[in-house]
VOPA-730063 format. One record per residue (C-alpha): x, y, z; residue number from 1. Coordinates in Angstrom, 1 decimal. Layout:
residues N
<pt px="X" py="Y" pz="Z" num="NUM"/>
...
end
This chain:
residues 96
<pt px="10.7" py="-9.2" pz="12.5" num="1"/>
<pt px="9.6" py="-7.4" pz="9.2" num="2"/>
<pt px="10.4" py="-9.3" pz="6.2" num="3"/>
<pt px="9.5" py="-7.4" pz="3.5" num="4"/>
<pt px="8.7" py="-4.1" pz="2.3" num="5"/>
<pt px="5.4" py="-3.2" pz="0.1" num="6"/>
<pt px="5.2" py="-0.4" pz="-1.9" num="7"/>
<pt px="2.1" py="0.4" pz="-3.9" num="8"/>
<pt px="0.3" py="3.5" pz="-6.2" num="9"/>
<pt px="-3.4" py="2.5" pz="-6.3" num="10"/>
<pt px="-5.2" py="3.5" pz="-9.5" num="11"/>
<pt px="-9.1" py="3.2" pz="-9.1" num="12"/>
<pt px="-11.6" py="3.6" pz="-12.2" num="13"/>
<pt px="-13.6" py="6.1" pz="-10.9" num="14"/>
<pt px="-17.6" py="6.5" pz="-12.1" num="15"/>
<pt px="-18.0" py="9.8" pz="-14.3" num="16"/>
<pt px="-14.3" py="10.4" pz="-13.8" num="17"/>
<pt px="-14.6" py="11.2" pz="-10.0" num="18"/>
<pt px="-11.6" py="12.5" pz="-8.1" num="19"/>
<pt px="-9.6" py="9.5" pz="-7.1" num="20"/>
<pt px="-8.3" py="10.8" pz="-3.7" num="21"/>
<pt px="-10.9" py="9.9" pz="-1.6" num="22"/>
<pt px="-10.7" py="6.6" pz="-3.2" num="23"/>
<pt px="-6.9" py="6.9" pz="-2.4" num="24"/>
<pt px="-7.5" py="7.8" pz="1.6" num="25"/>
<pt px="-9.8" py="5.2" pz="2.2" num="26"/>
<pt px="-7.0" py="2.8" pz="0.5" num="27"/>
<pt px="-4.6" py="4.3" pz="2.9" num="28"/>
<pt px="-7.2" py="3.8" pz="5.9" num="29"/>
<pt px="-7.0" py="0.2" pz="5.2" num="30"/>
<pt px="-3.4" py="0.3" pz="5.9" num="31"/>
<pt px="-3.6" py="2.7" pz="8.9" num="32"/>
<pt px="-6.2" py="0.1" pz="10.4" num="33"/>
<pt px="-4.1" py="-2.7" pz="9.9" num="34"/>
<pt px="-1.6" py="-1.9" pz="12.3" num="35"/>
<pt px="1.4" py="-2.6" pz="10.0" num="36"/>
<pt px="4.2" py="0.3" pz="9.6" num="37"/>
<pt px="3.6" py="2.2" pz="6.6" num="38"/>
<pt px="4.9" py="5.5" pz="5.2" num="39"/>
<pt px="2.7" py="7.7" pz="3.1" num="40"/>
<pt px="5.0" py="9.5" pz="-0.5" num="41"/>
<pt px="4.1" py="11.6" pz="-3.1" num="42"/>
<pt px="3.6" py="8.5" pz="-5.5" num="43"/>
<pt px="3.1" py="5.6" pz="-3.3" num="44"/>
<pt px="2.8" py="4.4" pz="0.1" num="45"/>
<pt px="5.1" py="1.9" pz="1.6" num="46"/>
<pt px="4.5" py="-0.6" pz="3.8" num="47"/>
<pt px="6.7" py="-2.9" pz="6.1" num="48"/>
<pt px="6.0" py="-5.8" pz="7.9" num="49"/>
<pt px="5.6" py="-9.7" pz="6.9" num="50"/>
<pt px="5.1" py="-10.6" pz="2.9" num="51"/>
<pt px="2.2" py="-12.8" pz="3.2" num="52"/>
<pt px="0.7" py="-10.2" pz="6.0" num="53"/>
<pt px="1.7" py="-7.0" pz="3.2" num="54"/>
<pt px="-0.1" py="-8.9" pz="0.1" num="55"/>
<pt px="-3.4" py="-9.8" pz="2.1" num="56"/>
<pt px="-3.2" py="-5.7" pz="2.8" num="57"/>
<pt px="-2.9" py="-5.0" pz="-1.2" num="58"/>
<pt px="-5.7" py="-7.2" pz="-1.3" num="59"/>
<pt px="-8.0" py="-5.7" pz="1.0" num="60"/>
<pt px="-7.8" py="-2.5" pz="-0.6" num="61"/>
<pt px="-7.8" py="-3.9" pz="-4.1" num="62"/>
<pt px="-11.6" py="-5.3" pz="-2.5" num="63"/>
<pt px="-12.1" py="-1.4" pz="-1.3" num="64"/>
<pt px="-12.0" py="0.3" pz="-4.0" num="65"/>
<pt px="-14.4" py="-2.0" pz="-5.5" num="66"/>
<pt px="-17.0" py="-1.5" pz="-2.4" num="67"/>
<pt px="-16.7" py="2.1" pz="-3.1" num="68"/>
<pt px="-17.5" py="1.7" pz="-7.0" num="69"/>
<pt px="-14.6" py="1.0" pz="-9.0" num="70"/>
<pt px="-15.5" py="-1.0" pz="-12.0" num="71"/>
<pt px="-11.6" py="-2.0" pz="-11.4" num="72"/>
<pt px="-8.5" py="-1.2" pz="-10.3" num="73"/>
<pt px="-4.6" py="-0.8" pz="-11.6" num="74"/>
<pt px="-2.2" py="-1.8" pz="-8.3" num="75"/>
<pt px="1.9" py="-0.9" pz="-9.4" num="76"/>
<pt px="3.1" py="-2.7" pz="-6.5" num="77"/>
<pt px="6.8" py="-2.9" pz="-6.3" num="78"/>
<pt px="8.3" py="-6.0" pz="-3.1" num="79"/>
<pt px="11.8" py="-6.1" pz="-1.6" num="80"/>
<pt px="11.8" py="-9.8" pz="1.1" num="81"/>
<pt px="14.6" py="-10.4" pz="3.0" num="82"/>
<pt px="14.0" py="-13.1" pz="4.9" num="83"/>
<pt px="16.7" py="-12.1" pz="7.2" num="84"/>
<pt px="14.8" py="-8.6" pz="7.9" num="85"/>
<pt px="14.1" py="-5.9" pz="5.7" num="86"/>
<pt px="13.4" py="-1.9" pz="7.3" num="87"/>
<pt px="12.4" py="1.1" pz="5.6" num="88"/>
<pt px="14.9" py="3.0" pz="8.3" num="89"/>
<pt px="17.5" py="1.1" pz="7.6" num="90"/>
<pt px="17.8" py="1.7" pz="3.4" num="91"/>
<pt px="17.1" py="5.5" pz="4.1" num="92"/>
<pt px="19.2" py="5.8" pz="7.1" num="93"/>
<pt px="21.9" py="7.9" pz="5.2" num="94"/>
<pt px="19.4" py="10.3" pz="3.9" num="95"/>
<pt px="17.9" py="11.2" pz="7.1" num="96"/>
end
């Protein structure tokens, strides 16, 4: 069972002031290839699964963005743990 939910806006330093989305896609690929839930939004993309599990993720693309040649790289995550279960369904359930 989930315990936490991961939100977070990636902000790569792009050489030459590139276009950050493809930097932002390949962030979101990371997600997508972890196999966790996730939730793409206008602002940020939210994740759900295990803390320990979410913050390796933020991690990995942290180390991405990097690889693709960021010099570095602002992460606004924002964390809600429950340790008794936490589900993006179930805080947006009465606005579905």
């Amino acid at each position: 069972m989930a315990n936490a939910l991961v939100s977070i806006q990636i902000i790569p330093k792009t050489k030459n002031d590139e276009d950050v989305i493809p930097y932002v896609d390949s962030a979101i690929e990371v997600i997508e290839k972890s196999g966790v839930k996730y939730q793409v939004n206008p602002l940020e993309t939210t994740m759900e699964g295990n803390l320990s599990e979410l913050l390796a993720i933020v991690e990995r693309m942290n180390e991405r963005m990097v690889e693709l040649g960021s010099s570095n790289v602002i992460s606004q995550v924002k964390i809600l743990y429950e340790p008794n279960g936490a589900s993006m369904d179930k805080l947006t359930e009465k606005y579905r």
